[in-house]
C-alpha positions as CSV (number, residue, x, y, z in Angstrom):
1,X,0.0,0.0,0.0
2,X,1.6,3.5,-1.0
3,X,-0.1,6.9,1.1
4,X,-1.3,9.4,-1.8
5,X,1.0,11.8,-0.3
6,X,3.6,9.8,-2.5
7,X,1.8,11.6,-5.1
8,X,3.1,14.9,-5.0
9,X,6.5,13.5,-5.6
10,X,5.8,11.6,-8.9
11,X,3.7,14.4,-10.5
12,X,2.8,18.5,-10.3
13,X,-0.5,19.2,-7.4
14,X,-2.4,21.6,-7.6
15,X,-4.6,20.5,-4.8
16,X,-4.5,18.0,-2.1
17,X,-8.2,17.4,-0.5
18,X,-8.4,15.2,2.1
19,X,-6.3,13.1,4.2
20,X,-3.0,12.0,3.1
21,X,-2.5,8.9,4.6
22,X,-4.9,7.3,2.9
23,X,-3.2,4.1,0.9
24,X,-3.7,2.5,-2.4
25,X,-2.5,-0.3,-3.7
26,X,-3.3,-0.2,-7.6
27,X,-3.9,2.5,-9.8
28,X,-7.4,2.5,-12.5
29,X,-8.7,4.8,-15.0
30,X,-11.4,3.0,-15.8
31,X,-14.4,3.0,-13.1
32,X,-15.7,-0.1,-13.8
33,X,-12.1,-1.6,-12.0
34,X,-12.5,1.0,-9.2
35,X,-12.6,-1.4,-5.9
36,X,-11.4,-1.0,-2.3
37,X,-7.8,-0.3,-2.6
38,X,-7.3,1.5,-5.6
39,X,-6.9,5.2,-6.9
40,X,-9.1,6.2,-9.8
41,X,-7.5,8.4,-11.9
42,X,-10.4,10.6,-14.0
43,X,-8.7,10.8,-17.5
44,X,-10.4,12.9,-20.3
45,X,-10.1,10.3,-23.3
46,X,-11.2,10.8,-27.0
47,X,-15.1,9.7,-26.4
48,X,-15.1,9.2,-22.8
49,X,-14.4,11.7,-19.9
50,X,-13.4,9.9,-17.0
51,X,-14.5,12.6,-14.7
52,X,-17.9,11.8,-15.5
53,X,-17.7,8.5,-13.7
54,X,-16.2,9.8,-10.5
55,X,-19.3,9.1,-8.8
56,X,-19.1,5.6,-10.0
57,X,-15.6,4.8,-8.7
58,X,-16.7,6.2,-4.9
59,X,-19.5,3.7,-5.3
60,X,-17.6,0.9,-6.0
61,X,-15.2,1.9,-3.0
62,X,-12.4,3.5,-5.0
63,X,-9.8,4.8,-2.1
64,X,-8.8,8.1,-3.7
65,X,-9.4,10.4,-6.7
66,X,-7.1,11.9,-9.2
67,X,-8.9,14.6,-11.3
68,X,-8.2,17.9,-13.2
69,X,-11.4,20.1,-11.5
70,X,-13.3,18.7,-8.2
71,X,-17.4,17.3,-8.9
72,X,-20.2,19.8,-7.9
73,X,-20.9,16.8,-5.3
74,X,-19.6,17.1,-2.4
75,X,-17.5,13.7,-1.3
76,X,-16.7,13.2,2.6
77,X,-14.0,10.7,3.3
78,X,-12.7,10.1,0.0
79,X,-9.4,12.5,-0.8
80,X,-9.1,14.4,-4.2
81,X,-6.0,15.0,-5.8
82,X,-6.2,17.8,-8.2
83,X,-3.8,18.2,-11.1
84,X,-3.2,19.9,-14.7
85,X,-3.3,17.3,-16.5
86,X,-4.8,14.0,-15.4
87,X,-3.7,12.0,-18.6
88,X,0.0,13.4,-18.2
89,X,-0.2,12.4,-14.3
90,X,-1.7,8.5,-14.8
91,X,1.8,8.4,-16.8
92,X,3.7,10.0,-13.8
93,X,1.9,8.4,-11.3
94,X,2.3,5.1,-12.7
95,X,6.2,5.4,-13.1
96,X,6.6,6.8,-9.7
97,X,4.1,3.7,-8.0
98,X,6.1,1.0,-9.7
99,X,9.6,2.2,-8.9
100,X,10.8,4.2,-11.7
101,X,11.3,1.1,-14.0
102,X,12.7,2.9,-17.1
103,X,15.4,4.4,-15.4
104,X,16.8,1.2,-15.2
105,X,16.1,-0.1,-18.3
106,X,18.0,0.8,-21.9
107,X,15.0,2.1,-22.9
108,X,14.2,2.6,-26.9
109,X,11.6,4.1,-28.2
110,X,10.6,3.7,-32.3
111,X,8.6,6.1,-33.8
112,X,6.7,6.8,-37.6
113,X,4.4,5.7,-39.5
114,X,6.1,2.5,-41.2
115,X,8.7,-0.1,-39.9
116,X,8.3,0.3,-36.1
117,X,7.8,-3.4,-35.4
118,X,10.2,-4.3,-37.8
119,X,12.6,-2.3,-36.0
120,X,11.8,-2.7,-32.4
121,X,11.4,-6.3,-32.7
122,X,14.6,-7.0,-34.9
123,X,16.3,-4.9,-31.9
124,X,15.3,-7.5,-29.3
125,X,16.3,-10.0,-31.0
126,X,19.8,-8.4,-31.9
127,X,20.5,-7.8,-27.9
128,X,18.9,-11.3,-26.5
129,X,21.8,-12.9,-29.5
130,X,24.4,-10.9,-28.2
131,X,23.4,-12.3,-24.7
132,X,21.3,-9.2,-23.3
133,X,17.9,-9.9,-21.4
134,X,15.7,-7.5,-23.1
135,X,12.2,-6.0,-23.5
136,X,9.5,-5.7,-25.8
137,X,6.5,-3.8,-26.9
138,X,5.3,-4.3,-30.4
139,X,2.1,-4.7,-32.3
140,X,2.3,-8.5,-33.0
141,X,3.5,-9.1,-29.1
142,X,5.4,-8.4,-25.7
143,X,8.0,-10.2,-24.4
144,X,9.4,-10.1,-21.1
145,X,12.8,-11.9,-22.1
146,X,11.8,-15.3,-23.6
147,X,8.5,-14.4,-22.3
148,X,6.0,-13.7,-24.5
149,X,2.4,-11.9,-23.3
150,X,-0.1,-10.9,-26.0
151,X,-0.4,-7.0,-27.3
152,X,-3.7,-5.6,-27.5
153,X,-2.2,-1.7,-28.5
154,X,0.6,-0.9,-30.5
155,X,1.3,0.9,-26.9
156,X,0.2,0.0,-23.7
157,X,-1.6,2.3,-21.6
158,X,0.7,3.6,-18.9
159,X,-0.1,1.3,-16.0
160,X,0.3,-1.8,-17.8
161,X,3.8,-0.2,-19.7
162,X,5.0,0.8,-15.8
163,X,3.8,-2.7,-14.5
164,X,5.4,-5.0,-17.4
165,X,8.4,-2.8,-17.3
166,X,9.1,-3.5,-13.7
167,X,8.4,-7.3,-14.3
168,X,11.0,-6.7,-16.6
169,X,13.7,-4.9,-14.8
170,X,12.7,-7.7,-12.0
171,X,13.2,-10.9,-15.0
172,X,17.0,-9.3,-15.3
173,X,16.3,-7.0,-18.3
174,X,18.7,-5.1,-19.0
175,X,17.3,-3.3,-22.5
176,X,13.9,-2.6,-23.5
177,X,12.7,-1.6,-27.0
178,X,8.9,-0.7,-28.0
179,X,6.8,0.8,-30.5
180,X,5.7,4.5,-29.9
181,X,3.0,5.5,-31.6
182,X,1.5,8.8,-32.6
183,X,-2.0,8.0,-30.1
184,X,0.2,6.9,-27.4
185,X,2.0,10.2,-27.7
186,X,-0.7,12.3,-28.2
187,X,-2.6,10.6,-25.4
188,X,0.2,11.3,-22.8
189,X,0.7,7.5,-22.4
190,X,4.4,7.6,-22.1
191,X,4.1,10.5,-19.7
192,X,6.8,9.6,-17.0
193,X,8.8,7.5,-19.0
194,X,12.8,7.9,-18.9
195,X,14.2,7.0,-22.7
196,X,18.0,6.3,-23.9
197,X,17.1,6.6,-27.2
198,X,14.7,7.5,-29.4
199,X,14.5,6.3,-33.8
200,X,12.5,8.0,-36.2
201,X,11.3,5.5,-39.5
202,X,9.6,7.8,-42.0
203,X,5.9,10.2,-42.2
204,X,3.3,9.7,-44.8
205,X,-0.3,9.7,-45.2
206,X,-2.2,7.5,-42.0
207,X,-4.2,7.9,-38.7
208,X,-6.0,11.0,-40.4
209,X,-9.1,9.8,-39.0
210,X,-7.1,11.0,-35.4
211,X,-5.5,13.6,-35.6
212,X,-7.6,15.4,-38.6
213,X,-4.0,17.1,-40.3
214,X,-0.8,15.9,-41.7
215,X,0.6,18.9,-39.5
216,X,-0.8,17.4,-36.4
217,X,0.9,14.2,-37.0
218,X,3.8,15.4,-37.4
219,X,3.6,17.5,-34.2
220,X,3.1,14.3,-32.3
221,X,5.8,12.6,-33.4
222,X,7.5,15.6,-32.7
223,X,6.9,16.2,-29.2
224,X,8.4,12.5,-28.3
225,X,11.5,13.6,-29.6
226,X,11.3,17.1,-27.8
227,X,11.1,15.3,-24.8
228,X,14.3,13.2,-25.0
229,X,17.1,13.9,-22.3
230,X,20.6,15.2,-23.4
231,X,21.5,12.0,-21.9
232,X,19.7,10.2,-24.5
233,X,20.1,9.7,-28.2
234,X,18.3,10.4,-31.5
235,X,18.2,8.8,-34.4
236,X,16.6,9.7,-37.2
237,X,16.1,8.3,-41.1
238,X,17.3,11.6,-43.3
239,X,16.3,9.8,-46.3
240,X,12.3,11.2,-44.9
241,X,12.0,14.7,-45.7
242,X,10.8,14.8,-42.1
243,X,13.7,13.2,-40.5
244,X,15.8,16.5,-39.4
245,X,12.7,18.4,-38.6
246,X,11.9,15.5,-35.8
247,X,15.3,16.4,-34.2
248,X,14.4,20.3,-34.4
249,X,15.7,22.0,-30.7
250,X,16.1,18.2,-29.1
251,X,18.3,18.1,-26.4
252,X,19.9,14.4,-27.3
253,X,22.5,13.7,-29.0
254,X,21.3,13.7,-32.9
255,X,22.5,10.6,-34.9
256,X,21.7,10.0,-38.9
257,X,20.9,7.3,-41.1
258,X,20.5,6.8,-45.0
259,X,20.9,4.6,-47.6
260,X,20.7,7.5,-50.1
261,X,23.1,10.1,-48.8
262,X,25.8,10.6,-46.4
263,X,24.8,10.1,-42.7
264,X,26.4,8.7,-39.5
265,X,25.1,5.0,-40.1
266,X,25.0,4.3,-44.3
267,X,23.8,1.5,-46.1
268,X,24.1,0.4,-50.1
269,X,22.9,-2.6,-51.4
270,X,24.8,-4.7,-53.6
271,X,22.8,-7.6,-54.4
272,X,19.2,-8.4,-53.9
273,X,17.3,-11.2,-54.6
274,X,13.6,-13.3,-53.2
275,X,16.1,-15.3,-50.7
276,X,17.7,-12.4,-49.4
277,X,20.4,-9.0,-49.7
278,X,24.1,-8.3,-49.7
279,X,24.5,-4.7,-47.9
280,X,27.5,-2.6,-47.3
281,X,26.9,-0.5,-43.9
282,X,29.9,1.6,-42.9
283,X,32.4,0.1,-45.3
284,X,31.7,-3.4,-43.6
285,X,29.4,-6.2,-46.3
286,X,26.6,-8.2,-44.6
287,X,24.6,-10.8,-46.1
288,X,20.9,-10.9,-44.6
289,X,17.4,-12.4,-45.2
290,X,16.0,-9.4,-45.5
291,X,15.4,-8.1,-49.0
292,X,14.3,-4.1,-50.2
293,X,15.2,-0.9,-49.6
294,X,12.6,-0.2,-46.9
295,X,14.3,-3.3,-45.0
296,X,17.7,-1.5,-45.9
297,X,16.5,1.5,-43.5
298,X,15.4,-0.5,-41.2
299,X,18.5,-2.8,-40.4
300,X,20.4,0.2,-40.5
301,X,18.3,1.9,-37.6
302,X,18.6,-1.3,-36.1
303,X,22.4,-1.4,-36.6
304,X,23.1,2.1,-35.5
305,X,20.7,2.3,-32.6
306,X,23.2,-0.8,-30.7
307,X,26.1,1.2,-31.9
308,X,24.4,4.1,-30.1
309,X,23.7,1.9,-27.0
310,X,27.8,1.4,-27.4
311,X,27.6,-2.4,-29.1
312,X,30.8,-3.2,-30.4
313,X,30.9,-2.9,-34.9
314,X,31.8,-6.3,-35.3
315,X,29.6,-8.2,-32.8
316,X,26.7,-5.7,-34.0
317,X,27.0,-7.0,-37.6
318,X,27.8,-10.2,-37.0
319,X,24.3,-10.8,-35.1
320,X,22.6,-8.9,-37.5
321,X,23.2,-11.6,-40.3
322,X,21.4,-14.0,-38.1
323,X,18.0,-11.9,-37.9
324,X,14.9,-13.2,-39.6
325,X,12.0,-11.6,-40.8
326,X,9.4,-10.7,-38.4
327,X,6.0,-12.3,-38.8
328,X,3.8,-11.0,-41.7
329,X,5.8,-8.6,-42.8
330,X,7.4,-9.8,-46.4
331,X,6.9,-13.1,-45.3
332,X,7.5,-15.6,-48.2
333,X,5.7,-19.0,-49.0
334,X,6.6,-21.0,-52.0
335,X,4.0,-23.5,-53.8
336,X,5.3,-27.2,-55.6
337,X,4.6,-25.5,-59.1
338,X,6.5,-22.2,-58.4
339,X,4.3,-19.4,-57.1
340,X,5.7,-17.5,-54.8
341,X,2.8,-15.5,-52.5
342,X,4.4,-12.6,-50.5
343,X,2.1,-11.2,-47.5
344,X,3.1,-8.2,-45.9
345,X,1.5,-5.9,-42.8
346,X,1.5,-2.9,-45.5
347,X,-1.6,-0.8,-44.7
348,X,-0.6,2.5,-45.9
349,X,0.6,3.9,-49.4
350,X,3.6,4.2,-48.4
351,X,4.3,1.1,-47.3
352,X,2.1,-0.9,-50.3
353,X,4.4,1.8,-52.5
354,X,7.4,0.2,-50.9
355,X,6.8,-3.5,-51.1
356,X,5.8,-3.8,-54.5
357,X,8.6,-1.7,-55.6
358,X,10.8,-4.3,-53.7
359,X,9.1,-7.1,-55.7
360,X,9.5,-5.2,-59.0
361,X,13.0,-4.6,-58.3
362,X,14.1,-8.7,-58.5
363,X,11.2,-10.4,-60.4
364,X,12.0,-11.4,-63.6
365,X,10.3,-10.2,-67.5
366,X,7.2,-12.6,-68.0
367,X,6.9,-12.9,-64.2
368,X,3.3,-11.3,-63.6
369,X,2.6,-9.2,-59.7
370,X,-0.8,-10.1,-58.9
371,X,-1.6,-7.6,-56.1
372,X,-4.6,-8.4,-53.7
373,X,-5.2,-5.4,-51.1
374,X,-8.2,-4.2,-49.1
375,X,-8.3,-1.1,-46.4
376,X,-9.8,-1.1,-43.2
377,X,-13.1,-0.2,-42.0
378,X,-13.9,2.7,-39.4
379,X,-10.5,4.3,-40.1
380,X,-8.9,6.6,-42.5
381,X,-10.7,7.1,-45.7
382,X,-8.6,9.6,-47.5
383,X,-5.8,6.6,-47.8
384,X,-8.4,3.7,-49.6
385,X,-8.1,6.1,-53.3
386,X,-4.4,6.3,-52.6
387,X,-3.9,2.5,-51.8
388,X,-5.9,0.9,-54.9
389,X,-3.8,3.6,-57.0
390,X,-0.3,2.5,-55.9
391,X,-1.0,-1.1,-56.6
392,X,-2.8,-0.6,-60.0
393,X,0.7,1.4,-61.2
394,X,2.6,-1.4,-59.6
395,X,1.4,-4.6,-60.3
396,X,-0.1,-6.9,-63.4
397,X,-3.4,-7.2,-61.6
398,X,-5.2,-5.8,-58.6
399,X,-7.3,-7.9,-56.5
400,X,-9.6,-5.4,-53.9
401,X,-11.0,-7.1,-51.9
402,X,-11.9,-6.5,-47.5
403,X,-9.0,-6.0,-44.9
404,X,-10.7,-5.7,-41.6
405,X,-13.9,-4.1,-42.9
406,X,-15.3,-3.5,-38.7
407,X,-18.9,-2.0,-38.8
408,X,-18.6,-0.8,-42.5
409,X,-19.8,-2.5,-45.8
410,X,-16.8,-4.3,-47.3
411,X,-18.3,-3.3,-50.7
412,X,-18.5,0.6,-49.8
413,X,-15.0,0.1,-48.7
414,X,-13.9,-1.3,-52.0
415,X,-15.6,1.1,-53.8
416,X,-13.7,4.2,-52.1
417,X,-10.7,2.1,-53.3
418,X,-12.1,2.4,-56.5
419,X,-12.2,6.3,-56.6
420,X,-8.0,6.1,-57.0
421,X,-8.2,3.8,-60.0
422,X,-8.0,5.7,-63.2
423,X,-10.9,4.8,-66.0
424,X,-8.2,3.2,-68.7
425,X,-6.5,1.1,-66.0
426,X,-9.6,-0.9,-64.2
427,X,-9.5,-3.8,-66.7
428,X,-6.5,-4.8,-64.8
429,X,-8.7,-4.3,-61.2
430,X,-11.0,-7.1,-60.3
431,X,-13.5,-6.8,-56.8
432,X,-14.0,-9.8,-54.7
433,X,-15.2,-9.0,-51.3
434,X,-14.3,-12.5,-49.3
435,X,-10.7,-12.4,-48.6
436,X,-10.3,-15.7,-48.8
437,X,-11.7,-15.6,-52.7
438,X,-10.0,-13.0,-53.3
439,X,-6.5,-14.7,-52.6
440,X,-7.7,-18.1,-54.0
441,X,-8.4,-16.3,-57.6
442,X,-5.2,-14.6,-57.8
443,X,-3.9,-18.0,-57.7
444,X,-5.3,-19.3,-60.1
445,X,-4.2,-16.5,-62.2
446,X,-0.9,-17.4,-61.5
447,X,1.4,-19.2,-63.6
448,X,4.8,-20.7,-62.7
449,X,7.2,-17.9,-61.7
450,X,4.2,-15.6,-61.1
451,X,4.2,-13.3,-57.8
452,X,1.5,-12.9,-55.3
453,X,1.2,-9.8,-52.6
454,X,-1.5,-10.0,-50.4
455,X,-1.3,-6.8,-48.1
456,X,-2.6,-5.2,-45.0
457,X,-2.9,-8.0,-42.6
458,X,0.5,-9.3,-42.2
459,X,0.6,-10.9,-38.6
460,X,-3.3,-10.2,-37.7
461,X,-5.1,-14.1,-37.6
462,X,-8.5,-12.5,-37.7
463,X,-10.8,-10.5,-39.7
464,X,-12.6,-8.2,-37.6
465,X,-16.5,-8.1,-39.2
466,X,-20.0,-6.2,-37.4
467,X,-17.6,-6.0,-34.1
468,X,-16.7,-10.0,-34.1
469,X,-13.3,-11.0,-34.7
470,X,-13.4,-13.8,-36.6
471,X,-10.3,-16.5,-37.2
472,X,-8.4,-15.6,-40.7
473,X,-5.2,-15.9,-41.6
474,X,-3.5,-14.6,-44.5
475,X,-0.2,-17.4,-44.3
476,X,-2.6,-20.0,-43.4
477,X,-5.3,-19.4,-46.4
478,X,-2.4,-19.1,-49.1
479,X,-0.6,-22.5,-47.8
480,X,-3.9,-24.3,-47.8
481,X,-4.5,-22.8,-51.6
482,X,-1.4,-24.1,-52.9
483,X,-1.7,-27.6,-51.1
484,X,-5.1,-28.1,-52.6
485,X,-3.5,-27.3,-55.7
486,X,-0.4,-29.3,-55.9
């Protein structure tokens, strides 16, 4: 049990009402987990005001309060902690109640729009080769060392980051890397939160549906970077227009990386083919699995986020060759008659832009790209037009078909697709709203030697329909496809 006078230490008061002594021993912001014991902090979300349910939390025997303006009701008994910001102060609150854990972690933070789980998760599994105990907080999963615990958010709110962080520092961790996204950020999620480094991937069009402007965006990737301590490090891609405005009046010390220019941490590729790549990163050759451009930027973050973390050169690259792809994202399967099927996690134009440039890049002439794409329901409409037009100008034939269409017509969702598909170029586009047809015709379109993307799911084994997540997975529906056809 910790006193709520405590409080003042972790975060800024602007008001203590009530008795001091009074204990907790687990934070909520949610009143429907507001028992005896606990401290309900009253958090103004993005459709629910948690101030609202204040009365709530009393009821079900909350022990204290944490709030940015008292209720008109007046509450005997039960103290009130008053702050600025309650969002900011959960963050605070909840480093300060579990120890501080990311002061003693290595803690990394990767930020932008594409590659962060490539990245974050390629860095755990760099350190844990190299013999570190490390973190991790992804989209596709969290480990706590060989531990692995599911992910619900590409960020965890800030009890449960604060709470699995302290498990880790408790397992032996040494490191931690996670994903950082623009909500968690914006949201004050990683309010509190001490960071040795922080890597910036690349900005383009997504999450409009949030934060309304491209401007905004940016500012929220931004202000992670603002925060970083001199102690820290930043390193940013310069091969993003946006790259150097990230690092704009940070404190930390600013590192570069580029496979187009000259930087502090440079990559070229010298050979590239379906089985893998041959890059040159600072004057040293590595061969690795990995094969595009896009996966060129992100082993070099990789690579010069454990020099910044002082890894040896040598060591560094030598564990690098030994990384594999992360789940779903350009996975390969091969069929018995020579189709090869890629599926990758791209869900944004930049990122279908980028993979099927990658594909174009090493298949063969008479080798056909049969591209099979969908957008997501209940999200960003402005990207569908831009989606269906990248993979019409990139591929043989286009497949639309539904991604994780949510409480939205499939069709509807198709047919915004649509809009970004020129008159003279939809006799290469075909609509099939069942995934699962959808990926079974553009095999049999396919002749030996043919290619097959099928984008936006990646990892995800569900399709999420009317609210009800239902079982699908992209890997698993291709591989049964070819063995039916062998």
């Amino acid at each position: 049990m910790v006193n709520i006078g405590h409080i003042q230490e972790w975060t800024k008061v602007k008001e203590l009402k009530g008795n001091s002594e009074v204990a907790f021993n687990e934070i909520v912001f949610d009143s429907r987990q507001a028992v005896e014991g606990t401290l309900f902090v009253a958090v103004k979300g993005v459709h629910v005001d948690g101030h609202n349910y204040i009365s709530k939390a009393i009821v079900s025997g909350c022990n204290a309060i944490v709030c940015e303006h008292l209720p008109e009701e007046e509450y005997e008994n039960i103290p009130f902690i008053v702050v600025e910001d309650s969002a900011k102060a959960l963050g605070e609150i909840a480093s300060g109640f579990y120890g501080n854990p990311s002061e003693e972690l290595e803690l990394v933070g990767v930020t932008g729009t594409n590659g962060k789980t490539t990245i974050a998760t390629l860095l755990y599994e760099l350190f844990r080769g190299m013999g570190f105990e490390s973190g991790l907080f992804s989209t596709v999963a969290n480990f706590i060392g060989a531990e692995k615990l599911p992910s619900t958010h590409t960020t965890p709110d800030p009890v449960a980051l604060n709470k699995i962080m302290r498990q880790m520092v408790d397992a032996g961790c040494r490191y931690c890397f996670m994903e950082v996204s623009s909500h968690a950020i914006d949201q004050q999620r990683i309010a509190g939160l001490k960071y040795k480094g922080g890597i910036f991937t690349n900005l383009t069009h997504d999450h409009l549906d949030y934060h309304k402007t491209f401007d905004a965006y940016i500012k929220a990737k931004k202000k992670f970077f603002d925060h970083l301590s001199k102690n820290a490090f930043a390193l940013v891609n310069t091969d993003d227009k946006n790259g150097l405005v990230m690092v704009q009046n940070c404190k930390a010390d600013i590192k570069t990386y580029s496979v187009r220019s000259m930087a502090d941490f440079k990559a070229k590729i010298i050979e590239s083919m379906f089985e893998g790549m041959q890059l040159m990163i600072n004057n040293s050759e590595v061969w690795t699995p990995f094969i595009g451009r896009f996966n060129a930027q992100n082993l070099l973050a990789v690579y010069g986020a454990a020099i910044s973390l002082g890894q040896p050169h040598d060591e560094v690259l030598l564990s690098l060759s030994r990384l594999h792809s992360v789940d779903g994202r350009f996975q390969t399967i091969r069929s018995a008659n020579g189709i090869t099927a890629v599926v990758d996690y791209a869900h944004t134009p930049d990122a279908l832009k980028n993979v099927i440039e990658t594909i174009n890049q090493i298949r063969q002439f008479g080798q056909e790209l049969i591209t099979v794409v969908g957008a997501g329901g209940d999200r960003d409409k402005t990207k569908r037009p831009e989606m269906a037009k990248v993979s019409v100008l990139g591929s043989t034939r286009v497949i639309l078909t539904s991604d994780n269409p949510r409480s939205e017509n499939p069709q509807a969702i198709i047919d915004d697709m649509m809009e970004g598909v020129e008159f003279k170029n939809r006799i290469k586009v075909v609509s099939i709203a069942d995934r699962k047809e959808a990926i079974k015709t553009a095999v049999m379109l396919c002749k030996r030697g043919d290619i097959i993307l099928v984008a936006g799911k990646g990892h995800e084994d569900y399709q999420e329909i009317n609210g009800v997540k239902h079982h699908f997975d992209d890997r698993e529906v291709i591989k049964e496809i070819f063995e039916m056809l062998q």
